[in-house]
GULOZA-611149 format. One record per residue (C-alpha): residue number from 1; residue in three letters; y, x, z. Coordinates in steps of 0.1 Angstrom, whole numbers, plus 5000, padded with zeros to 4 digits. Each point is the difference from the previous one (the first is absolute). Layout:
// residues N
<drense seq="NUM" type="Ala" yy="Y" xx="X" zz="Z"/>
...
This chain:
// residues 158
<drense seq="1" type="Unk" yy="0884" xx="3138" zz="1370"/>
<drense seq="2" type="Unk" yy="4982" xx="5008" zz="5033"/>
<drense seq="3" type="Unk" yy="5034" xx="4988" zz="5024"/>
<drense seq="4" type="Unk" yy="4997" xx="4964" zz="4983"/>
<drense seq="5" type="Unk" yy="4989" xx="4972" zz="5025"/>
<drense seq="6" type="Unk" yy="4995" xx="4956" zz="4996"/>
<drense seq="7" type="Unk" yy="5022" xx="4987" zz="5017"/>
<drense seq="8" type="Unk" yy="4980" xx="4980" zz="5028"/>
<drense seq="9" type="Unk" yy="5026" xx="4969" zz="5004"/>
<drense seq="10" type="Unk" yy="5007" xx="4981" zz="4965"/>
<drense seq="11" type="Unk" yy="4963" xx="5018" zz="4990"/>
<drense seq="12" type="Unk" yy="4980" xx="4978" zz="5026"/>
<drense seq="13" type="Unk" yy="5002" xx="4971" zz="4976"/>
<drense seq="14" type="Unk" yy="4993" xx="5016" zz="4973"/>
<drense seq="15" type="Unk" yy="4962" xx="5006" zz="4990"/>
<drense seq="16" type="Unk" yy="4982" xx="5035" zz="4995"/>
<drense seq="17" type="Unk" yy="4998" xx="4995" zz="4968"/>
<drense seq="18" type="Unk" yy="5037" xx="4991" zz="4993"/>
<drense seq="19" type="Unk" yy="5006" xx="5035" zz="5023"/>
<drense seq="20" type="Unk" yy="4984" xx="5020" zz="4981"/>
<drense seq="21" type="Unk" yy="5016" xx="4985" zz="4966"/>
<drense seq="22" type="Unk" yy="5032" xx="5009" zz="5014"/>
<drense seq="23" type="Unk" yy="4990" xx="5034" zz="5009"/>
<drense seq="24" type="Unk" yy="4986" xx="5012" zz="4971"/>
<drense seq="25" type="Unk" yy="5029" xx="4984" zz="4975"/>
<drense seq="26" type="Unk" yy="5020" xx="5021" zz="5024"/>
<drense seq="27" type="Unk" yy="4978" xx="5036" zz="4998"/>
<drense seq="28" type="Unk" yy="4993" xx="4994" zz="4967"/>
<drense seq="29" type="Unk" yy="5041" xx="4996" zz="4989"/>
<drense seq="30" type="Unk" yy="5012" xx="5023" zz="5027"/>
<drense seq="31" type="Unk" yy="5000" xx="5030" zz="4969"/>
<drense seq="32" type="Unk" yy="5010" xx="5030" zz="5023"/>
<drense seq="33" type="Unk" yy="4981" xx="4990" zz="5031"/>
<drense seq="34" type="Unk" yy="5033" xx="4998" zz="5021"/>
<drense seq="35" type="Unk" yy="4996" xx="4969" zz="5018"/>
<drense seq="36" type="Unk" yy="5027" xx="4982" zz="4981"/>
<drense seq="37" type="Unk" yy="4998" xx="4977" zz="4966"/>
<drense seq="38" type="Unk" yy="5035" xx="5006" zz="4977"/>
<drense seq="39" type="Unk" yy="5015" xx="4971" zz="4982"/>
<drense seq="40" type="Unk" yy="4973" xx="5006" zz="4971"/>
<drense seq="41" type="Unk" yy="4971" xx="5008" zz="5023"/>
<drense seq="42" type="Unk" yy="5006" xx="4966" zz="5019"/>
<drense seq="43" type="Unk" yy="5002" xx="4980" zz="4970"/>
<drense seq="44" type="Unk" yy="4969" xx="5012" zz="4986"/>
<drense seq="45" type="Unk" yy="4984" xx="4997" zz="5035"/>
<drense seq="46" type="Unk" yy="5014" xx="4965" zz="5005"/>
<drense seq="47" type="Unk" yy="4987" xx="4989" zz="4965"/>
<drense seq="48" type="Unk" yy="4964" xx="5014" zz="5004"/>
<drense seq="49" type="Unk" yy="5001" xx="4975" zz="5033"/>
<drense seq="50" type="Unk" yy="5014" xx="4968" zz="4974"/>
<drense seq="51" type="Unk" yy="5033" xx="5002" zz="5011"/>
<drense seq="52" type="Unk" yy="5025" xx="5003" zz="4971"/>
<drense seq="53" type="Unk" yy="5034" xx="5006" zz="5013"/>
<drense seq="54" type="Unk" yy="5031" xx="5005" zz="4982"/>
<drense seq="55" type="Unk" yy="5016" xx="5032" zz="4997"/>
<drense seq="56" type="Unk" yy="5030" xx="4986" zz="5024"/>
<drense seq="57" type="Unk" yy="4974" xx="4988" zz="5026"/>
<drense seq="58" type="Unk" yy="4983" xx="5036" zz="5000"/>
<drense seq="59" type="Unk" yy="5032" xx="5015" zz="5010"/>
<drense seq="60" type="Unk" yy="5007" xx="4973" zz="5025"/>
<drense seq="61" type="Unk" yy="4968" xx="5006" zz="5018"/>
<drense seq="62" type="Unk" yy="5003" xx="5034" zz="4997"/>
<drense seq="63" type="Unk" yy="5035" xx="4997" zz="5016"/>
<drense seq="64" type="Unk" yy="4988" xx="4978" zz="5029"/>
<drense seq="65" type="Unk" yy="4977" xx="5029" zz="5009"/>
<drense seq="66" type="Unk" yy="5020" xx="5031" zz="4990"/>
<drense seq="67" type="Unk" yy="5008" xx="5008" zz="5036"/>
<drense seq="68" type="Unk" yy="5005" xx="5040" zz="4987"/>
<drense seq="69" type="Unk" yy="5016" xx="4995" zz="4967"/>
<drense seq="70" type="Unk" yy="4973" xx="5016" zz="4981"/>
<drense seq="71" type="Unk" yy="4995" xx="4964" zz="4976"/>
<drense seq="72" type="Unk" yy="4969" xx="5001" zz="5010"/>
<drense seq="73" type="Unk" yy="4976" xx="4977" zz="5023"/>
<drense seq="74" type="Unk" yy="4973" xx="5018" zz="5021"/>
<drense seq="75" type="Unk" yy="4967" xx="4983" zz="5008"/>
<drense seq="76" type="Unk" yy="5006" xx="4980" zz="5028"/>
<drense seq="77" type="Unk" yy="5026" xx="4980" zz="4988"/>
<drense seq="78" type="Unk" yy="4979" xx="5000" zz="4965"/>
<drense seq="79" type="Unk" yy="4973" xx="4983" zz="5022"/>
<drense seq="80" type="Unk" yy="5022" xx="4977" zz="5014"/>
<drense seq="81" type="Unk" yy="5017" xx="4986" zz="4971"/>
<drense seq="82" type="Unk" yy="4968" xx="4994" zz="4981"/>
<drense seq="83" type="Unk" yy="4982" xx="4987" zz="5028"/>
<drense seq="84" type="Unk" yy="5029" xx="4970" zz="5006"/>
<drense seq="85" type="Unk" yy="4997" xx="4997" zz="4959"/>
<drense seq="86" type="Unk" yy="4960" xx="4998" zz="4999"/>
<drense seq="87" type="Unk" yy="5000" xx="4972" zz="5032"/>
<drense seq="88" type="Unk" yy="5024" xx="4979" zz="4978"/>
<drense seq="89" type="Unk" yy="4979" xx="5003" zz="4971"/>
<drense seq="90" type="Unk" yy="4988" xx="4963" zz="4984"/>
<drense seq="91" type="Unk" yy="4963" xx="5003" zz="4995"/>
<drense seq="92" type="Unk" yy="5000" xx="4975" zz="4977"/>
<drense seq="93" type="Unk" yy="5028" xx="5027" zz="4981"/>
<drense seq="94" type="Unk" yy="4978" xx="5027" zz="5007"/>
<drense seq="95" type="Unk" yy="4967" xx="4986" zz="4979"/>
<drense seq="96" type="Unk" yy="5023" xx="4989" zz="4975"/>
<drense seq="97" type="Unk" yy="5009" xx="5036" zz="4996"/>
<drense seq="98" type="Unk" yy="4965" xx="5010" zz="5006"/>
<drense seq="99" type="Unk" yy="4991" xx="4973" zz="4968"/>
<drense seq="100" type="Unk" yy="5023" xx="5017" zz="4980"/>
<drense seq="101" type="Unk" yy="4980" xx="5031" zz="4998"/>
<drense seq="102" type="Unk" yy="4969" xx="4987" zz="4990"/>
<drense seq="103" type="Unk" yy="5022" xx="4973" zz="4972"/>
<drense seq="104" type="Unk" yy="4997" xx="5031" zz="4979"/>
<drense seq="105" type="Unk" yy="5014" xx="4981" zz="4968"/>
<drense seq="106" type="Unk" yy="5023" xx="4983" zz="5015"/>
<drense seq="107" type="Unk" yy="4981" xx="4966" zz="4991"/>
<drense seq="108" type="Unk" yy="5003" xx="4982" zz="5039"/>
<drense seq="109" type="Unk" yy="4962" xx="5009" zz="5001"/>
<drense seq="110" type="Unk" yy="4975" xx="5021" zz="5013"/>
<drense seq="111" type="Unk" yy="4972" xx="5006" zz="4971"/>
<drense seq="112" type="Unk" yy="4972" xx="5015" zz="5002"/>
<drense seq="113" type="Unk" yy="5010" xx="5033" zz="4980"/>
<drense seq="114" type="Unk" yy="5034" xx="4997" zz="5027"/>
<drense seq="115" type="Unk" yy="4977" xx="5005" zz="5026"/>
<drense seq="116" type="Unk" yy="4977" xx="5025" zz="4987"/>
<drense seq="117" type="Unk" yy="5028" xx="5022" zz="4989"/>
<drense seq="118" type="Unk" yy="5013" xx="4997" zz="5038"/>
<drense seq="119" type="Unk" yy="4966" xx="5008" zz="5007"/>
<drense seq="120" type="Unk" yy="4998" xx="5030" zz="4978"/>
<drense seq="121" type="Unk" yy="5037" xx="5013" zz="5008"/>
<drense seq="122" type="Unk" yy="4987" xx="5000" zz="5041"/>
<drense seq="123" type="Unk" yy="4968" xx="5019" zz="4992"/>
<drense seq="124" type="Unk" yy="4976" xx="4969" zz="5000"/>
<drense seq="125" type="Unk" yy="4977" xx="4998" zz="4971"/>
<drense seq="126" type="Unk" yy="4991" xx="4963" zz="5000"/>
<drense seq="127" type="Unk" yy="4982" xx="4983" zz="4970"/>
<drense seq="128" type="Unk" yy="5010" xx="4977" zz="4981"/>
<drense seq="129" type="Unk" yy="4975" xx="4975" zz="5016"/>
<drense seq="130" type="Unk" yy="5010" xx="5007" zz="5034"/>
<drense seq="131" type="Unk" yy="5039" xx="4993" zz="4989"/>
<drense seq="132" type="Unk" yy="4989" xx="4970" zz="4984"/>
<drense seq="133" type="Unk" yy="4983" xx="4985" zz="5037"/>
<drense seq="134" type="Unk" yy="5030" xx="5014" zz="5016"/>
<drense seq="135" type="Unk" yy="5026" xx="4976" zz="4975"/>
<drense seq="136" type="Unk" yy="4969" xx="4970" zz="5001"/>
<drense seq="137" type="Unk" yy="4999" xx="5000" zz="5040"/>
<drense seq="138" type="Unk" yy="5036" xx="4996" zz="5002"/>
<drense seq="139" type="Unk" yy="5009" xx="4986" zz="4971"/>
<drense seq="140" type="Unk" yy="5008" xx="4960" zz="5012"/>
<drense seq="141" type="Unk" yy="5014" xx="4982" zz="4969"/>
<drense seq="142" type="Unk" yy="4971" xx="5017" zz="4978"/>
<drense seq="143" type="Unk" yy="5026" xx="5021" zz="4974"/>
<drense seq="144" type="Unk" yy="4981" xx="5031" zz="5003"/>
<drense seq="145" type="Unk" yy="5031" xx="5016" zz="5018"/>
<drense seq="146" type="Unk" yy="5012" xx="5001" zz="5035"/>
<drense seq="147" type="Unk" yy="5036" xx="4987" zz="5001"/>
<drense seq="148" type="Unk" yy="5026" xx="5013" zz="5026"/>
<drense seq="149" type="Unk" yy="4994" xx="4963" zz="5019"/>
<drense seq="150" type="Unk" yy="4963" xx="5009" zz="5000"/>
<drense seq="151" type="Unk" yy="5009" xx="5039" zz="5008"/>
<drense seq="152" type="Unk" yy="5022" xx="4987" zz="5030"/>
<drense seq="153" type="Unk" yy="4970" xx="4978" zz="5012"/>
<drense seq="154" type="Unk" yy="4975" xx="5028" zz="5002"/>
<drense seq="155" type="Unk" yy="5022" xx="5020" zz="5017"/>
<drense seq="156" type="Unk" yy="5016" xx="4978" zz="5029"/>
<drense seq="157" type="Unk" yy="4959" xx="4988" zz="5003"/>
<drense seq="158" type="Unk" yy="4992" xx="5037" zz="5009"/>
């Protein structure tokens, strides 16, 4: 994918990090290295990124961009799209989403074996001590668990 470039004007506001998110969902969805996600490419890409479209609003943007009826969208306008859709995001949205992946059970809280399987499944070995301080330090209403009010607080603090 060596012709792909950022598009400089909507990617201004957008930081390096959120760049480089959209660029690799693209590389890594882009299958044949052509510079252009399919309708099944994009949906993948666009749900690695936490956007969950239906399969008529795939083809829609797809359409909006399909200036050479090959029903596909090339990078730019991949870049573009996602861009506009990560500046809307809610943060407050976002760490609930983030929540929901450590709320391995399901249960509304973050336990200490939640958070040292996250640990685990990201390559981290912690102890079981060390989770334990993690849950105690932020752990306001003393259940032994972080719930997503307390998640949301630790991350809007940061």
């Amino acid at each position: 994918m060596s012709g792909i470039r950022m598009s400089p004007a909507r990617g201004s506001q957008l930081t390096e990090e959120q760049r480089q998110e959209i660029f690799e969902a693209f590389s890594l969805f882009d299958m044949n290295n052509d510079g252009y996600l399919d309708y099944h490419e994009l949906k993948v890409a666009m749900r690695a990124l936490g956007f969950d479209l239906s399969k008529r609003e795939v083809l829609d943007l797809i359409d909006k961009h399909d200036n050479d009826r090959r029903r596909q969208i090339k990078y730019d306008d991949f870049f573009q799209e996602m861009g506009e859709r990560m500046l809307k995001r809610d943060p407050v949205e976002e760490i609930k989403r983030a929540f929901q992946l450590f709320d391995k059970n399901g249960d509304k809280k973050i336990t200490v074996q939640d958070l040292r399987e996250v640990a685990q499944e990201l390559g981290e070995n912690l102890t079981m001590e060390e989770c334990h301080a993690m849950i105690d330090e932020f752990d306001m209403d003393d259940d032994g668990a972080i719930n997503e009010e307390e998640f949301i607080s630790i991350c809007m603090d940061n």
